[in-house]
C-alpha positions as CSV (number, residue, x, y, z in Angstrom):
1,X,0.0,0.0,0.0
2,X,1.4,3.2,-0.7
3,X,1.4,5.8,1.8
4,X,-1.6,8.4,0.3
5,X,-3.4,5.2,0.1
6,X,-2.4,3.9,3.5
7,X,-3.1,7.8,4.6
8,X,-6.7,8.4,3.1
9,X,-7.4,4.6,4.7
10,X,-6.6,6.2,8.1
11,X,-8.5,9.4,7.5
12,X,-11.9,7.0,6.2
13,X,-11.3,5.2,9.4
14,X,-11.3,8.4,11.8
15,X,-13.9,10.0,10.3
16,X,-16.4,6.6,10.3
17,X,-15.5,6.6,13.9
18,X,-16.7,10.3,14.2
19,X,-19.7,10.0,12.3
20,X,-21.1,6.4,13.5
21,X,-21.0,8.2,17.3
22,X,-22.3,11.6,16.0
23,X,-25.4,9.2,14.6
24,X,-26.0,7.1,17.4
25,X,-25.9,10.1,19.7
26,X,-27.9,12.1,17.6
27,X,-25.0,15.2,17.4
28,X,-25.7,15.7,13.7
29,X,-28.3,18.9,12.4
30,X,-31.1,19.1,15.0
31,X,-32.8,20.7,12.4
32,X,-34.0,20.1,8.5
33,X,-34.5,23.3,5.9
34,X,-38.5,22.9,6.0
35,X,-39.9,23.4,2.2
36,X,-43.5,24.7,2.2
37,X,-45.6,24.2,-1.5
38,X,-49.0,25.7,-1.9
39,X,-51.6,25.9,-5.1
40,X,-54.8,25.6,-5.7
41,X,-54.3,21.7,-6.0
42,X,-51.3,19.6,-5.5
43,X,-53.0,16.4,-6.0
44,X,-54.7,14.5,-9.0
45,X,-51.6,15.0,-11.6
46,X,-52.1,13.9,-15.2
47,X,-48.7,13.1,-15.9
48,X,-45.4,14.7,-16.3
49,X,-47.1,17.4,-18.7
50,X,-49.0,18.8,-16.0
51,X,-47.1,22.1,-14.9
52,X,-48.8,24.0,-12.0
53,X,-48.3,27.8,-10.7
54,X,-47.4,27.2,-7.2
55,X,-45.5,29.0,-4.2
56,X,-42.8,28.2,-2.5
57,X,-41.2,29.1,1.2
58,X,-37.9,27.7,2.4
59,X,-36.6,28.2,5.7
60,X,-33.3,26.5,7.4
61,X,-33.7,27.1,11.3
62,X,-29.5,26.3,10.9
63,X,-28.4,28.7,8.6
64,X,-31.0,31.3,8.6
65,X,-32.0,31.3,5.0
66,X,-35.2,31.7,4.2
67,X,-37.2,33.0,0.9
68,X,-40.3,32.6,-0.3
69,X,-41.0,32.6,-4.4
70,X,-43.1,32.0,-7.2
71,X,-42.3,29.0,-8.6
72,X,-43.7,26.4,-11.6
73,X,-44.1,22.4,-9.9
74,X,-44.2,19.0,-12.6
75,X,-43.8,15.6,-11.7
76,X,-40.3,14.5,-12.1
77,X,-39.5,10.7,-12.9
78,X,-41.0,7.9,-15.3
79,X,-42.0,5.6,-12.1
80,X,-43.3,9.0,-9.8
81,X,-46.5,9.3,-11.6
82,X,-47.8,6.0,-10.0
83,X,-46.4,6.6,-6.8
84,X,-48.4,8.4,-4.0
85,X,-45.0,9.9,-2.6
86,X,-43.8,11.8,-5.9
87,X,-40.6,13.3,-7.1
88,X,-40.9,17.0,-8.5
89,X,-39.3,19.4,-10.6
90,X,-39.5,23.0,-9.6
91,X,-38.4,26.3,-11.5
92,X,-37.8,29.3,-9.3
93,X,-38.8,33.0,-10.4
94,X,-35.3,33.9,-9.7
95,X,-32.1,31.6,-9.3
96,X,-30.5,31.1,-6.3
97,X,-27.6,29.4,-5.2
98,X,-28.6,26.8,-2.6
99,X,-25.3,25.2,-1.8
100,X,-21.9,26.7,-2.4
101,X,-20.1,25.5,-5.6
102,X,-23.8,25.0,-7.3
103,X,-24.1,28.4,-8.6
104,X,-27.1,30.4,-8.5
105,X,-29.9,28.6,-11.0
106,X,-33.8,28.2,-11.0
107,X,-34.3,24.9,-11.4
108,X,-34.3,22.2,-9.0
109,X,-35.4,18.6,-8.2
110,X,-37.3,17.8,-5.0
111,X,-36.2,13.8,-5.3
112,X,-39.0,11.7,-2.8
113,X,-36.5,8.6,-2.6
114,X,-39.9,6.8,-2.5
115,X,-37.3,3.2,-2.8
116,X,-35.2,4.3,0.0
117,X,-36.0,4.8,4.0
118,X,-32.5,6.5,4.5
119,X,-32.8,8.9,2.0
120,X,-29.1,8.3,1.2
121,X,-28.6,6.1,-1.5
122,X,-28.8,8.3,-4.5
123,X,-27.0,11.1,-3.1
124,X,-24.1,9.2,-1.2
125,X,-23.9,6.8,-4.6
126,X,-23.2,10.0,-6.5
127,X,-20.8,11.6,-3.7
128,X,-18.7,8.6,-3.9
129,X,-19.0,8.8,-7.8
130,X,-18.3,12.4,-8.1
131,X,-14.9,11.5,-5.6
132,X,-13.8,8.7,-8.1
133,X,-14.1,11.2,-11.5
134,X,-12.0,13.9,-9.5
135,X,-9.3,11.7,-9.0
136,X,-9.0,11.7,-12.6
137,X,-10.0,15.0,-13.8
138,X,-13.6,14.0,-15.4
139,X,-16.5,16.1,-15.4
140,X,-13.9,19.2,-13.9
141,X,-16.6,22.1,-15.2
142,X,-19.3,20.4,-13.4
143,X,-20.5,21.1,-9.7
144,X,-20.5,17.9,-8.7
145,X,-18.1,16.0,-11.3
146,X,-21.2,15.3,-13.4
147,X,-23.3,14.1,-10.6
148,X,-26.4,14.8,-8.9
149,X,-25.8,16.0,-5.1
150,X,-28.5,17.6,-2.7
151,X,-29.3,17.8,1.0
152,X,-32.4,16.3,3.0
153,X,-35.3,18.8,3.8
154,X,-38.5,18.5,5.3
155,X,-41.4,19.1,3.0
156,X,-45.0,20.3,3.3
157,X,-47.8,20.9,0.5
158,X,-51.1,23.0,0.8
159,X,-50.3,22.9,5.0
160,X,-49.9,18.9,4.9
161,X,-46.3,17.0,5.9
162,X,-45.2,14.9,2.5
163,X,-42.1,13.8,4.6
164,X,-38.3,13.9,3.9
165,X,-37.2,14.9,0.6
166,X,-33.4,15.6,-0.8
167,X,-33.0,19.1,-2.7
168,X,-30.9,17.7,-5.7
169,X,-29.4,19.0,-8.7
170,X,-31.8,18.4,-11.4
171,X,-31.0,16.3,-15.0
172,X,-30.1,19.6,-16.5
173,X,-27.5,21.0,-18.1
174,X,-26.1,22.3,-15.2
175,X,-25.7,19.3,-13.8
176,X,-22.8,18.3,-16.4
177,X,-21.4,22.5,-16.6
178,X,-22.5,22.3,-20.0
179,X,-23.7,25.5,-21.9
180,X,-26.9,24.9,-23.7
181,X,-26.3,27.3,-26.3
182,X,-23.0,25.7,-27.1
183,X,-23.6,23.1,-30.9
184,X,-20.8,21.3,-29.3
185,X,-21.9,20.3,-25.8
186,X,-24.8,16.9,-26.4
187,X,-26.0,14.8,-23.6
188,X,-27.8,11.9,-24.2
189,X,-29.8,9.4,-21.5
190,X,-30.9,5.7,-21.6
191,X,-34.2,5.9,-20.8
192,X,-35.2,1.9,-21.0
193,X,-34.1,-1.0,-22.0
194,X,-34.3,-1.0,-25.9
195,X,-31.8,-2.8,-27.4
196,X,-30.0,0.5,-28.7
197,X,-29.0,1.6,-25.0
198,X,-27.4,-1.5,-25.2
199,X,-25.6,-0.5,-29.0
200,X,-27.6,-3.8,-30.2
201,X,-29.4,-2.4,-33.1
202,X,-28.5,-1.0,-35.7
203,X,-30.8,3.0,-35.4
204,X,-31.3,4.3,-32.1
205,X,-34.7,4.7,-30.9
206,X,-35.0,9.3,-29.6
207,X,-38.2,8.7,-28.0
208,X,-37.6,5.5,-25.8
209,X,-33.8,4.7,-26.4
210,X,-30.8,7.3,-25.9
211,X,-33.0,10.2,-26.0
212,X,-31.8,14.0,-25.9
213,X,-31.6,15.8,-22.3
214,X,-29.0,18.6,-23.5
215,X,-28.7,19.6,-27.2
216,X,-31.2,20.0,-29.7
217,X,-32.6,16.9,-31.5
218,X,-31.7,17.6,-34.9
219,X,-29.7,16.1,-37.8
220,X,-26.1,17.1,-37.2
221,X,-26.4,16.3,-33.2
222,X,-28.2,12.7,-34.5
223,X,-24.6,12.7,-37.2
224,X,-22.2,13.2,-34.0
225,X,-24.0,10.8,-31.9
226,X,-24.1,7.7,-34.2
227,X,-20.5,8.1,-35.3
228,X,-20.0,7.2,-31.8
229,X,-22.7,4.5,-31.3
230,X,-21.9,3.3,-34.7
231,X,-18.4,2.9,-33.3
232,X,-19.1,1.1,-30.4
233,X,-21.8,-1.6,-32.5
234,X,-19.2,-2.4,-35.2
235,X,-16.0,-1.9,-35.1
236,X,-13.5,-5.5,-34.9
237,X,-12.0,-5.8,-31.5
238,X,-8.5,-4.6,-32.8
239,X,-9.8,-1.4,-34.2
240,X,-12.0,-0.7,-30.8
241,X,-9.2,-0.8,-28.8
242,X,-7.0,0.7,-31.8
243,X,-9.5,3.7,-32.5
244,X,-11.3,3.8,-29.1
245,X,-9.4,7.3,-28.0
246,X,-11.1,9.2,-31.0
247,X,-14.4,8.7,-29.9
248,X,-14.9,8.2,-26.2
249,X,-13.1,9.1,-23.1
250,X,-11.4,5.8,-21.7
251,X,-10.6,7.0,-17.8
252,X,-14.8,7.7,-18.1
253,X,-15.4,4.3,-19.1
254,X,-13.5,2.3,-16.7
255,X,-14.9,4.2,-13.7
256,X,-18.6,3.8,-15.0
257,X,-17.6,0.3,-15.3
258,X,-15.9,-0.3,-12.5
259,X,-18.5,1.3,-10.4
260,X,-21.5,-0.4,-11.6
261,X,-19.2,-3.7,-10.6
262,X,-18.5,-2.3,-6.7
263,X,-21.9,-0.7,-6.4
264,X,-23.9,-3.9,-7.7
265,X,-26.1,-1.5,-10.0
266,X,-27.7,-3.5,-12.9
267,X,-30.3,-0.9,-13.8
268,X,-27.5,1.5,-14.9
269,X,-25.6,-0.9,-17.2
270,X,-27.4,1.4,-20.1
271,X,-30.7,2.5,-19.0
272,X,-29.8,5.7,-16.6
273,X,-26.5,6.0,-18.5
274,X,-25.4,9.6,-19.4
275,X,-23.3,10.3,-22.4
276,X,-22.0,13.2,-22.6
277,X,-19.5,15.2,-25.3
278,X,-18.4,19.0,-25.0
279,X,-16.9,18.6,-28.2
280,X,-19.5,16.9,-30.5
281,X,-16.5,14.2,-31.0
282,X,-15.2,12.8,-27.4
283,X,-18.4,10.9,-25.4
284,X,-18.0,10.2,-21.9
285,X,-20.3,7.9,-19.6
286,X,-21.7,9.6,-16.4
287,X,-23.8,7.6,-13.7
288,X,-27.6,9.1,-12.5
289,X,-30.6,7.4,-10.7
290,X,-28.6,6.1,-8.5
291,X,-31.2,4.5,-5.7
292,X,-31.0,0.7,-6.6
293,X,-27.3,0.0,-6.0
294,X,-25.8,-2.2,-3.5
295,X,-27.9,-4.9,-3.8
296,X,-31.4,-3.7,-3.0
297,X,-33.5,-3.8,-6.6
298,X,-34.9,-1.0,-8.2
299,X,-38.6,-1.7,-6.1
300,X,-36.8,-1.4,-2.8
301,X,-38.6,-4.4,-1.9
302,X,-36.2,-7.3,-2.4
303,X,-33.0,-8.5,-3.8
304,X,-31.1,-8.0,-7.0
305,X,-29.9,-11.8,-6.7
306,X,-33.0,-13.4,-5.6
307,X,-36.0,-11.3,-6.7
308,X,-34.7,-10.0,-10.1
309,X,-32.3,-13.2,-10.1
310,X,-30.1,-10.2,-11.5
311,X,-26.7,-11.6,-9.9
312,X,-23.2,-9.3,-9.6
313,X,-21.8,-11.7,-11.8
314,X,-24.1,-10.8,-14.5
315,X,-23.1,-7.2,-14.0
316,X,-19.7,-8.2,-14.3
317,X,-20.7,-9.8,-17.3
318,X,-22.8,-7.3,-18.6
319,X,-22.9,-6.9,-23.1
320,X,-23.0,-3.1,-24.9
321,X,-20.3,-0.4,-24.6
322,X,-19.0,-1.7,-21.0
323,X,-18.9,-5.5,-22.3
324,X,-16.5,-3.9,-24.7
325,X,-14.7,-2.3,-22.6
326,X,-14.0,-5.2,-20.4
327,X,-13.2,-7.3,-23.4
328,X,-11.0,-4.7,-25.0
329,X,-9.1,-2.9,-22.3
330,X,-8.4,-6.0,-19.7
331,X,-5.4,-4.7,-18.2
332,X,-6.1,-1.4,-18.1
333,X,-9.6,-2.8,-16.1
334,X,-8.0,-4.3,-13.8
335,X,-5.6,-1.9,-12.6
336,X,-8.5,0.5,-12.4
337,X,-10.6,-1.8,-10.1
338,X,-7.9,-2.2,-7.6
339,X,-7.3,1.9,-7.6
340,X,-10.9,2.5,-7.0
341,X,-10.9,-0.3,-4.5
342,X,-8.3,1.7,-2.2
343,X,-9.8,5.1,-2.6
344,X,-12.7,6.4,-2.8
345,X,-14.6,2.6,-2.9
346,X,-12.8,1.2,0.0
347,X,-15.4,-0.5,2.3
348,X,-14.4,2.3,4.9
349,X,-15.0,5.0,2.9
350,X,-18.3,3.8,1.2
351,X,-20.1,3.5,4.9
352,X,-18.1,6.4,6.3
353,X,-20.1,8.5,3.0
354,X,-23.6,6.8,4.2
355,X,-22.9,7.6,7.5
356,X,-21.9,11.3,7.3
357,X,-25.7,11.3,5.1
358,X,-27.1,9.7,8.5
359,X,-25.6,12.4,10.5
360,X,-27.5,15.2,8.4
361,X,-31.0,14.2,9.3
362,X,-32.1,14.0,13.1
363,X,-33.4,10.5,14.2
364,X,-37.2,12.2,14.8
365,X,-38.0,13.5,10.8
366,X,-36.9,9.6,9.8
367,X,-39.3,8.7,12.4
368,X,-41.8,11.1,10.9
369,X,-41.8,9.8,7.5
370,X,-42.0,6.4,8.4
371,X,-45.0,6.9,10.1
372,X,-46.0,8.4,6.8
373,X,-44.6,6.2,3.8
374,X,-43.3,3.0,5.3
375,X,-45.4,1.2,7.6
376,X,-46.0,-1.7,5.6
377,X,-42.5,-3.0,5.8
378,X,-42.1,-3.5,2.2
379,X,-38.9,-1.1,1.6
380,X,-36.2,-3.0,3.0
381,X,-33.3,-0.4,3.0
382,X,-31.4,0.2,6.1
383,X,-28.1,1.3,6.4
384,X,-26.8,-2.0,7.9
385,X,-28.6,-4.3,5.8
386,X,-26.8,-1.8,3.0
387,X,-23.7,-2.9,4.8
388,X,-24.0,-6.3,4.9
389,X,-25.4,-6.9,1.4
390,X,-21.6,-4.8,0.9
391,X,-20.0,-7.4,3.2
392,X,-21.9,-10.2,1.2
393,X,-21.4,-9.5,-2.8
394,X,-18.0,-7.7,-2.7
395,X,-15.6,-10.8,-2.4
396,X,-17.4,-12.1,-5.5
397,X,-16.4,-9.0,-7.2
398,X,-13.3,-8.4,-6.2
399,X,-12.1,-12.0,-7.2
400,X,-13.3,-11.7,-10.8
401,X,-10.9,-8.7,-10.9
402,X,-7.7,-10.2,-9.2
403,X,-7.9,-7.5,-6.4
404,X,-7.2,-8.6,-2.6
405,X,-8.4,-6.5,0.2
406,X,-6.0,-5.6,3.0
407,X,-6.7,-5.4,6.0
């Protein structure tokens, strides 16, 4: 072990140590920023399509902000508009900067973690993603590396409690420091499961496949787009790995890669997959929807293994731009895996991340919501069953990659 690595193992160490007491002694925020949303009608949605006038007051007993503002209120998320507890996009009359390093913009997502009882998966899965592109420079222009972040709040519509939300960076440009107005800068999204996500056909599908979320839909982004996906479907294995430097960003794809292996994530393999150029020539992959990893599925209700018989090896075996990339680049995989594995995806480091989220939200608000949201039992997530499902599936990984843990 070198001695950063043996150094940032004995800083993950001290600060799990700090923050495990802080949570069992409740010493974290007494306090959550309480969100307040009224309109004639927050209720009865027909779909995402439905925008509503609305008002908004914000008010963090901590810090002493508070504002209240106009604001425009949709339902955010392809699964939301079944659920009872719903995620929401909001647009502010003016922008504000709600955490420092975010810059001041107006629009926001209020994420309902509906899956989740912590509240911690998505935004400590992108935290430990966003730690993992820095340490090689990806995503630099972007205020979280390319990845979502937000902070817990409490939140209340037309006078009645809706529970714990997180105040996240929205899928916007933002979110990747890209300029909208710039030809250059494209970002595309798997939204499902077609086989194009999976560069398995040969024409993309822009409705349900990789569909635009930055960049206009037109002809010459389409031309730039499928030079690369064109790339990826048929080039030999010589002239991937040959070729593969004029098309997509290889430190991008071996973190994506690599992460989906540590994090057990099969529903970002391709669907939830951001690809991202700010050249209209270079494509890098970026994580989001982060809320099924570490072996809880994508319900919240069961098992990747055993109710989605969706095992980490199958992730590790996965087809479609990472099978490539695990075919192509073995070495350079490899050597990547056991990097990430020291720092940041050390065991320490993962649960010192979940429990520094545990420390921001008081004992009595998770108590609050799940009198609201979870007293059925069906949600399984808890941040030691997270830990032992870690404890569980992680040998299995690191095998198929030649890494040994140290003690």
């Amino acid at each position: 072990m070198t001695r950063l690595a043996a150094r940032r193992l004995l800083v993950a160490l001290l600060a799990l140590a700090l923050l495990t007491v802080l949570a069992v002694r409740g010493e974290g925020r007494t306090t959550l920023p309480v969100v307040t949303i009224t309109a004639d009608s927050l209720t009865d949605w027909d779909g995402k399509e439905d925008v509503r006038q609305a008002t908004l007051s914000y008010e963090d007993g901590a810090t002493g902000l508070r504002f209240t503002q106009p604001i425009t209120i949709h339902i955010q998320g392809a699964t939301s508009v079944r659920k009872d507890k719903k995620n929401f996009t909001i647009k502010l009359e003016e922008k504000l900067e709600l955490r420092k390093g975010w810059g001041a913009h107006k629009k926001y997502c209020l994420k309902a973690n509906y899956i989740d009882p912590t509240h911690a998966v998505n935004i400590v899965s992108a935290r430990l993603a966003a730690q993992m592109q820095r340490q090689y420079a990806l995503f630099d222009r972007a205020p979280n590396a390319g990845q979502v972040d937000g902070f817990p709040v409490w939140l209340e519509l037309n006078g009645e409690p809706a529970g714990l939300y997180t105040w996240n960076i929205p899928k916007d440009e933002w979110l990747l420091g890209m300029d909208k107005a710039n030809p250059d800068h494209i970002a595309m999204f798997g939204k499902s499961w077609k086989g194009c996500t999976a560069f398995a056909t040969e024409k993309n599908n822009y409705k349900q496949g990789w569909i635009f979320k930055v960049g206009e839909k037109n002809r010459e982004n389409k031309e730039k787009f499928m030079r690369m996906y064109q790339f990826v479907r048929t080039a030999s294995d010589e002239a991937f790995r040959a070729n593969f430097d004029q098309y997509l960003d290889l430190d991008a794809c071996l973190n994506y890669y690599c992460y989906v292996c540590i994090s057990y994530a099969p529903d970002n393999l391709a669907k939830n997959m951001l690809l991202a150029t700010y050249d209209g020539i270079h494509w890098a992959p970026c994580l989001y929807d982060l809320d099924s990893l570490w072996g809880i599925d994508w319900k919240g209700a069961g098992l990747w293994a055993v109710d989605d018989a969706y095992s980490v090896e199958d992730v590790i075996h996965c087809t479609g731009l990472l099978g490539r990339i695990r075919d192509c680049f073995p070495d350079e995989v490899r050597a990547r895996y056991a990097e990430l594995r020291r720092y940041p995806l050390s065991r320490e480091n993962i649960r010192a991340e979940f429990e520094r989220f545990r420390a921001e939200i008081p004992q009595d608000y998770y108590d609050r919501d799940r009198a609201l949201w979870y007293t059925d039992g069906t949600n399984i997530r808890t941040y030691e069953r997270t830990y032992s499902l870690i404890d569980e599936y992680l040998p299995t990984v690191d095998a198929a990659f030649g890494y040994v843990e140290t003690p």
